[in-house]
PLY file of the C-alpha trace (Angstrom):
ply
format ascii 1.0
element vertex 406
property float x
property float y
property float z
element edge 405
property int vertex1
property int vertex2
end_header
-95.32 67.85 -92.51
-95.21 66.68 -89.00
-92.79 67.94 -87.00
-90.42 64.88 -86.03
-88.12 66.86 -82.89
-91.24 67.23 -81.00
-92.26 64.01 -81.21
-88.68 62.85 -80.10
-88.41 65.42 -76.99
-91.41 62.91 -75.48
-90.70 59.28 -74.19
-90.78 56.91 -77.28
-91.42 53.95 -75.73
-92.78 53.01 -71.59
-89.65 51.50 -70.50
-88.44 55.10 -69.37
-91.45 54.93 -67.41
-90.41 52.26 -65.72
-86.65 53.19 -65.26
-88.20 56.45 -63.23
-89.93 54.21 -60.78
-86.94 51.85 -59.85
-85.17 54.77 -59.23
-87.29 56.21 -57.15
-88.78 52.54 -55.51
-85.19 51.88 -54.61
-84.21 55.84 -53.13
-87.55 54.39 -50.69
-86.11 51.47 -49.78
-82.67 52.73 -48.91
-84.28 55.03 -46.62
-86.03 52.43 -45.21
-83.02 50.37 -44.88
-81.02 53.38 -43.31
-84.15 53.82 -40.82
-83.90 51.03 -39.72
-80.02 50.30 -39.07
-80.88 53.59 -37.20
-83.37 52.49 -35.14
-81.17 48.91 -34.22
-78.57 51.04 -33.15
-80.75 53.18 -30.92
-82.04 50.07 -29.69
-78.41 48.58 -29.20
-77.26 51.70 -27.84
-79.94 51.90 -24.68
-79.69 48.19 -24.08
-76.21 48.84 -23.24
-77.29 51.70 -21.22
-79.29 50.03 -19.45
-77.22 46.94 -18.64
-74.93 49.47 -17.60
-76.46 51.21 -15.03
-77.25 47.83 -13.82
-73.67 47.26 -13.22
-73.24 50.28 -11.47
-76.41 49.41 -9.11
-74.84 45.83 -8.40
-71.92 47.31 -7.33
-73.26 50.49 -5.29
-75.54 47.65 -3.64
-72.71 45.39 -2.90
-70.52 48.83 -0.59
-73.97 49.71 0.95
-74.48 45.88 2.27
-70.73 46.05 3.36
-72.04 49.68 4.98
-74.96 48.09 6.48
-72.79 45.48 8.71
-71.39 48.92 10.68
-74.68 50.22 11.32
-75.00 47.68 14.96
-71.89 48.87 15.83
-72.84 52.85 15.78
-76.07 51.67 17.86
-74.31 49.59 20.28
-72.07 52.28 21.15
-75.05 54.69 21.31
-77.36 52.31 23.64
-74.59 50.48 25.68
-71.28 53.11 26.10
-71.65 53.33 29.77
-72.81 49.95 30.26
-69.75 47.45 31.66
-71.70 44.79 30.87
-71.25 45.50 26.93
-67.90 47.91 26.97
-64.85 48.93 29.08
-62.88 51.74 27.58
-60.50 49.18 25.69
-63.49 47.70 24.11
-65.17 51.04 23.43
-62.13 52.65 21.30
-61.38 49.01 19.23
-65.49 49.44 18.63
-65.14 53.41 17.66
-61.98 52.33 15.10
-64.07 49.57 13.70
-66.61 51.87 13.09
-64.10 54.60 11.29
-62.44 52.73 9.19
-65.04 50.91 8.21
-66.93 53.82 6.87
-64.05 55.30 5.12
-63.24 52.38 3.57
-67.08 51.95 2.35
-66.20 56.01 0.79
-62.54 54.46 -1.11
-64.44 51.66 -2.70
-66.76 54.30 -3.95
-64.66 56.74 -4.89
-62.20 54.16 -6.68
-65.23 52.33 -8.52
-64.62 53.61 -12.11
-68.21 52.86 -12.87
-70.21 55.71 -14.90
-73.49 56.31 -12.99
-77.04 56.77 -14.32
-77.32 59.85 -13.68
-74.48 62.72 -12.13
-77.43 63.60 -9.46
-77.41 59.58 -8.20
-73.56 59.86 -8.64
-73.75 62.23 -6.39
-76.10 61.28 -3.92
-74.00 58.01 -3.15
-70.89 59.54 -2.61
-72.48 61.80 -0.21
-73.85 59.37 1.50
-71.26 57.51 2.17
-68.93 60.81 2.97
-71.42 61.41 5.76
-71.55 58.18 7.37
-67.38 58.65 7.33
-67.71 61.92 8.64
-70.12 61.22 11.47
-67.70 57.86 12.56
-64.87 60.83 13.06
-66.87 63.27 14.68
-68.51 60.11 17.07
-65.27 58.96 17.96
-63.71 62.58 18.87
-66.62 63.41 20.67
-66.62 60.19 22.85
-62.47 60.66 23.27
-63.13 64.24 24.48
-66.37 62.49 27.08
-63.83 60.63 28.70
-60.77 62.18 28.64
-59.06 63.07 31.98
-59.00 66.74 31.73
-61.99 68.04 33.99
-63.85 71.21 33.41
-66.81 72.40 30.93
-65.28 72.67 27.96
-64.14 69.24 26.81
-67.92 68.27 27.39
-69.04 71.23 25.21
-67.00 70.30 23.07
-68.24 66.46 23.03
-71.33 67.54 22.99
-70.68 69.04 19.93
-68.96 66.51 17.94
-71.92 63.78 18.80
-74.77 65.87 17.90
-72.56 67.00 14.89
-72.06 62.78 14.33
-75.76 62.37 14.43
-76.90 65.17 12.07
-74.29 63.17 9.29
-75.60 59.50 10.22
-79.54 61.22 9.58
-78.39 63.16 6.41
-76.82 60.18 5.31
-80.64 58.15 5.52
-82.02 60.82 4.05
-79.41 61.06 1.39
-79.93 57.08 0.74
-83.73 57.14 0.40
-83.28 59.42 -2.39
-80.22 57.50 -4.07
-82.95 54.89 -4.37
-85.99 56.67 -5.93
-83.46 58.66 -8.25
-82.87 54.79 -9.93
-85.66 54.71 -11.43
-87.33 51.51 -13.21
-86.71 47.83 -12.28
-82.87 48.08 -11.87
-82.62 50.39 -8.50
-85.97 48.61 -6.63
-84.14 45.12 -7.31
-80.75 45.66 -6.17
-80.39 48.27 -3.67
-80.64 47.30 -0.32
-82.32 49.52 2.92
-79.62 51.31 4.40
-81.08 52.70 8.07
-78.23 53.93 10.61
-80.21 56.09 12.73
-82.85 54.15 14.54
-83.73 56.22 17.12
-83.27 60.84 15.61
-84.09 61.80 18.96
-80.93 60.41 20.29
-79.17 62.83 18.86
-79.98 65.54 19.29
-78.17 68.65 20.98
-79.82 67.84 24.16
-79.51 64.24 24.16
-76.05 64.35 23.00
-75.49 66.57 26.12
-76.36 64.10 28.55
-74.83 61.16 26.63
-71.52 63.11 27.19
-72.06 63.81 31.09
-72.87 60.02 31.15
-69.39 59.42 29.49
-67.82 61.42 31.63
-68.68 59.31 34.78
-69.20 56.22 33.65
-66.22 54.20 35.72
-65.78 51.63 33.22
-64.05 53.98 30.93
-62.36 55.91 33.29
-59.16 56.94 31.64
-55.55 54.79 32.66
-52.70 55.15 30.08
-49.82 53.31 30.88
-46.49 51.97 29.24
-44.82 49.26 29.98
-40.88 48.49 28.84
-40.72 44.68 28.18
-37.38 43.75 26.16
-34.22 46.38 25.80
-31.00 44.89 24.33
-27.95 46.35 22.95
-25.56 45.99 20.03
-22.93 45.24 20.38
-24.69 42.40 22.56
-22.85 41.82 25.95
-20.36 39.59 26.68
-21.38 38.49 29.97
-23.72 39.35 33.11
-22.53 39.33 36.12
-24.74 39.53 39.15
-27.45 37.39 38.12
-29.53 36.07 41.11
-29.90 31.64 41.49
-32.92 29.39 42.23
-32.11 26.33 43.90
-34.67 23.59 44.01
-34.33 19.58 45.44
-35.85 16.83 43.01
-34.39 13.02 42.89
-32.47 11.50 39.94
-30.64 8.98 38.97
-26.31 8.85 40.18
-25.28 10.66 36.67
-23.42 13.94 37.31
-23.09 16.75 35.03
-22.12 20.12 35.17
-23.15 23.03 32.33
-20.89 26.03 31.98
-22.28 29.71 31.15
-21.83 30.69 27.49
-18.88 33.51 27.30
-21.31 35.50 24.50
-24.81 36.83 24.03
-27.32 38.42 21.89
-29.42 40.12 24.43
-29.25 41.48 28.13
-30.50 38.34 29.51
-33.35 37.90 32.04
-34.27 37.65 35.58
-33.86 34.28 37.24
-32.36 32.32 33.71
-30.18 30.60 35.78
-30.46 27.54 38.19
-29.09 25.28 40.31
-30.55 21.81 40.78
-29.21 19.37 43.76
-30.37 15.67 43.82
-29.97 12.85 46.37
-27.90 10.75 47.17
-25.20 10.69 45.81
-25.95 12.66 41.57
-25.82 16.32 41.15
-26.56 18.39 38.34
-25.40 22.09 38.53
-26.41 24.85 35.69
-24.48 28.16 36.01
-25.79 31.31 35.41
-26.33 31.81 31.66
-27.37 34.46 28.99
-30.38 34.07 27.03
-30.97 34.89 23.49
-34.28 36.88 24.05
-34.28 40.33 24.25
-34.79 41.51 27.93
-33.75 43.59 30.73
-31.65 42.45 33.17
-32.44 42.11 37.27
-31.27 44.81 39.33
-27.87 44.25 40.76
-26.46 42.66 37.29
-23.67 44.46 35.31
-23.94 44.05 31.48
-20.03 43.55 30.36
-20.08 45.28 26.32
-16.59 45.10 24.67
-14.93 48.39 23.69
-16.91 50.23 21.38
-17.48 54.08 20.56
-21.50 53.93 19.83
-23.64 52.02 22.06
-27.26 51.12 20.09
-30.17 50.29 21.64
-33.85 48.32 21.00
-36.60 49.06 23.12
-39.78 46.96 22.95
-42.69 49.41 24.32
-46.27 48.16 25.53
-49.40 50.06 25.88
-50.96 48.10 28.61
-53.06 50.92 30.12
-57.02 51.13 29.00
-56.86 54.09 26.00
-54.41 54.62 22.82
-51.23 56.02 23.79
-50.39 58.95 21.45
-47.59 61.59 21.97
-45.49 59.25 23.53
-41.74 58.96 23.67
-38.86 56.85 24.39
-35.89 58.40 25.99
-32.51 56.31 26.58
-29.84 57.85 28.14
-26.04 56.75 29.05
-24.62 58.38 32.05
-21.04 57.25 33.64
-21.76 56.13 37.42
-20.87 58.10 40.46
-17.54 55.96 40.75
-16.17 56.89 37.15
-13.66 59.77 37.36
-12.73 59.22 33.08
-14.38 62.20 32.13
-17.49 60.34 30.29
-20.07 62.49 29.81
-24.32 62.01 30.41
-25.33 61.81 26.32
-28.81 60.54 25.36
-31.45 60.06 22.44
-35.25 60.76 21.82
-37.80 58.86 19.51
-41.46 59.34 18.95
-43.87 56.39 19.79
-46.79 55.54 16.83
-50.51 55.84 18.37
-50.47 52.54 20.56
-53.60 51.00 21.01
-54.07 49.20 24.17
-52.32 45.96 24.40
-50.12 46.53 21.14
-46.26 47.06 21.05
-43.74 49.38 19.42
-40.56 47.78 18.43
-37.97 50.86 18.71
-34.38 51.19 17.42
-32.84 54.24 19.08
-30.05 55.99 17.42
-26.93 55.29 18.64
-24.98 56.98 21.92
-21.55 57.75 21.72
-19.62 56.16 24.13
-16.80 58.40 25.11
-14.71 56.51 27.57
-14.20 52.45 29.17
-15.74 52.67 32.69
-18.83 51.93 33.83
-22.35 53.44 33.35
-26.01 53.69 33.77
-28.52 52.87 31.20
-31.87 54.40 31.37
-34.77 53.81 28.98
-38.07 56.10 29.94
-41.36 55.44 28.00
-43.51 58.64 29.02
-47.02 59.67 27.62
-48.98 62.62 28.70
-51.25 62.14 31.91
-49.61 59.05 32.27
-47.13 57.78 34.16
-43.93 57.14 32.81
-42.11 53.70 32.48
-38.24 53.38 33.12
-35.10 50.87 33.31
-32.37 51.02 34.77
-29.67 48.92 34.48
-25.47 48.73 34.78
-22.72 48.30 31.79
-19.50 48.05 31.53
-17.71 48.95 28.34
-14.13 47.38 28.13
-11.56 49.10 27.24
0 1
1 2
2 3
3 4
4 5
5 6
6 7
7 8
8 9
9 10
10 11
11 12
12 13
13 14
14 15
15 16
16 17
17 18
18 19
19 20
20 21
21 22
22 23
23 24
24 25
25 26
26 27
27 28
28 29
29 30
30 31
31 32
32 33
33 34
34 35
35 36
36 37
37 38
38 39
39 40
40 41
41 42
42 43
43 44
44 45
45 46
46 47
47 48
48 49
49 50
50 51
51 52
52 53
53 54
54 55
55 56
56 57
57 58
58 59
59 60
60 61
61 62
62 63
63 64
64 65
65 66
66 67
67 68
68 69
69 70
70 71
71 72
72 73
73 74
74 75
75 76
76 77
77 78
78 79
79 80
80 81
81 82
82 83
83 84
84 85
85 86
86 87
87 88
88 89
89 90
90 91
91 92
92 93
93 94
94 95
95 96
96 97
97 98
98 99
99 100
100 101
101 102
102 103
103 104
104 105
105 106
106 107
107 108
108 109
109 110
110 111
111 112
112 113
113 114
114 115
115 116
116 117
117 118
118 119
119 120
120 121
121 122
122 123
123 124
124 125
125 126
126 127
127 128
128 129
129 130
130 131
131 132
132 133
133 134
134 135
135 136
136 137
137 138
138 139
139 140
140 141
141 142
142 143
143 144
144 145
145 146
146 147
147 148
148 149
149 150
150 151
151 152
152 153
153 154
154 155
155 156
156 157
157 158
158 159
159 160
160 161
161 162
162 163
163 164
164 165
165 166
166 167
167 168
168 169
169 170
170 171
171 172
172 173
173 174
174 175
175 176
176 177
177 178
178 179
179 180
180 181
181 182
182 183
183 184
184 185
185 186
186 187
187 188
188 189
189 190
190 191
191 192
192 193
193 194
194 195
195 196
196 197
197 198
198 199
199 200
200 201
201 202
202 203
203 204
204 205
205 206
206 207
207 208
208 209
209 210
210 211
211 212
212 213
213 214
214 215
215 216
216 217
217 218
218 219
219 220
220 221
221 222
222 223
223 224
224 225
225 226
226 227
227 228
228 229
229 230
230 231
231 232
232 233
233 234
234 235
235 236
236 237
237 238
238 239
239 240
240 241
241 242
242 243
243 244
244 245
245 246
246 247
247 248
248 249
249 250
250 251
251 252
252 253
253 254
254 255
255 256
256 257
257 258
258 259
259 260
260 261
261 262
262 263
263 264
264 265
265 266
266 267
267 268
268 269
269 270
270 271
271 272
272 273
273 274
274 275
275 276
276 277
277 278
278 279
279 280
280 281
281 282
282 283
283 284
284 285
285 286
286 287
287 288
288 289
289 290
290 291
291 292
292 293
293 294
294 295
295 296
296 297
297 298
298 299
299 300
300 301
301 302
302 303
303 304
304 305
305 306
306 307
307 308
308 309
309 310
310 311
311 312
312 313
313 314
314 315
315 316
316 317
317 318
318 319
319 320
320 321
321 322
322 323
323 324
324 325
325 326
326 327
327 328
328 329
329 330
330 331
331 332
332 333
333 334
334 335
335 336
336 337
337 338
338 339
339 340
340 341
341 342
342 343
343 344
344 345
345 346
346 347
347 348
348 349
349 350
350 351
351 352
352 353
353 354
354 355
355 356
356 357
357 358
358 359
359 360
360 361
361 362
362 363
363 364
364 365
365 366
366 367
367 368
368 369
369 370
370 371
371 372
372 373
373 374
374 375
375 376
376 377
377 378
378 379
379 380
380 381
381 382
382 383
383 384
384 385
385 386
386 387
387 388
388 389
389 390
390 391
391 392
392 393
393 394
394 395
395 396
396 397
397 398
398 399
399 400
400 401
401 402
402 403
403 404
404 405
């Protein structure tokens, strides 16, 4: 008798057969499927790569064509310093700040980018780059300050010496450091965009040697001999004086018609007045027209001679309007204003007076200065100084009369 459970532990018809190869057809295509959603977002994934370190080369190449526009300045200043022709030492200094803050500005947009880089080596090798170039600006415009400073002796030019040959080492590490930004991009992206970026034309320039003589050359070149000065253009006072008295008159002849009229002086002011605001005007034959010394509204000093008339107050504040008009950037200056009864006052008042630091002036610029106040003590009269001093320069100073009523 045949057995009948082995014949039904075998397949008893094909269709299992083909149930066993679906199963296993579709297991193959699901891997195929999953390979292939794979490999898209592989694809995907180094397309945006890609695009991105395109971005990243746009904008390293836009700051490096901003960097570029500096690079005639540094070799102006190294070919024509001593030239008059091309710079004075007014000219010179605004050339050496372009130069400065140009570069560190170039380093900030960098630094402040937000932009993820190809690679961290060409990450690196741009902000080094542009650290140098900022570095060598400082060291070039130190080294040039110390050249023509007006201390004599050695050591300031050893010392310049220094800082340019230190300058020109950063502007040719700074090449180098470029040229290899560029072949660290590899592929279509960094030969496209970047830009050349040469700031050292000439290496031999500076070196130690030739940086030596470059600073001797400095150093006597008469067109950037060194002249600080300070000039005090506008004081005035609050509470603003009542009156000046004392002011000098112009008189001039013109002919008019026979209309007379007289103008009479204002009784208040906002400022100490000027020098010559008043004048007197006769016409012929028979109209006159008289103005009588007045107070203007600008803030300026008074002539000599005048007495400023305050009403009674206990604190006396002052403005003081500073100029550098001398050839190099005034720093460590001061302003000093001081309040000291005259000779003729027997009251008791006492000398008092008040200090305040000047910002780096650059030649031709102003300072506009409100001094604390002075304590006025007593009603008589005084002297009001104002002193604008520097070092190796020679100080500025007005000196004019109040009154304070009682």
């Amino acid at each position: 008798m045949p057995d009948r459970r082995g014949r039904r532990a075998l397949p008893s018809s094909p269709h299992g057969h083909r149930r066993f190869l679906i199963g296993v057809a579709v297991a193959l295509l699901a891997c195929l499927v999953v390979g292939e959603v794979v490999d898209q977002v592989v694809n995907s994934s180094s397309g945006v790569g890609r695009r991105t370190d395109k971005t990243w080369v746009a904008a390293v190449a836009a700051i490096v064509d901003e960097s570029n526009t500096l690079a005639p300045t540094l070799n102006a200043i190294r070919a024509h310093a001593t030239d008059p022709a091309s710079f004075d030492r007014v000219t010179l200094e605004f050339a050496l700040a372009e130069l400065e803050q140009g570069a560190v500005a170039d380093a900030d947009t960098y630094r402040q980018l937000g932009m993820a880089a190809p690679s961290p080596r060409a990450d690196a090798l741009a902000t080094g780059v542009l650290e140098l170039r900022r570095e060598g600006a400082e060291n070039l415009a130190r080294g040039i300050e110390l050249a023509i400073s007006s201390r004599a002796g050695g050591s300031p030019l050893r010392a310049a010496t220094r800082f340019l040959s230190t300058a020109g080492s950063r502007f040719g590490a700074a090449d180098t450091g470029y040229r290899q930004l560029v072949a660290s991009v590899h592929g279509d992206a960094g030969a496209r965009y970047l830009p050349s970026s040469v700031w050292v034309l000439t290496p031999g320039l500076w070196s130690a040697s030739a940086a030596g003589a470059w600073a001797s050359e400095l150093r006597s070149a008469t067109s950037l001999a060194f002249a600080p000065a300070l000039s005090i253009v506008a004081v005035a006072l609050e509470p603003p004086p009542l009156n000046i008295t004392g002011l000098p008159t112009t008189t001039t002849t013109t002919s008019t018609t026979t209309t007379t009229s007289t103008t009479l002086p204002p009784t208040t002011t906002t400022s100490l007045g000027s020098a010559g605001s008043s004048t007197t005007t006769t016409t012929k034959p028979t109209a006159t027209t008289t103005t009588l010394p007045g107070v203007t509204t600008t803030v300026q000093v008074p002539p000599a001679g005048s007495v400023s008339v305050v009403a009674a107050t206990a604190r006396l504040e002052v403005v003081v309007v500073v100029k550098n008009t001398g050839n190099t950037t005034a720093r460590g200056a001061s302003v000093t204003v001081a309040l000291s009864p005259s000779k003729a006052s027997h009251t008791g008042a006492v000398r008092v007076s008040v200090r305040r630091q000047l910002i780096a002036l650059t030649p031709g610029s102003s300072e506009y200065l409100v001094m604390p106040r002075l304590a006025v003590s007593h009603a008589t009269r005084y002297e009001l100084t104002a002193t604008a001093a520097m070092p190796d320069g020679v100080p500025a100073q007005r000196t004019f009369a109040l009154f304070v009523s009682a």
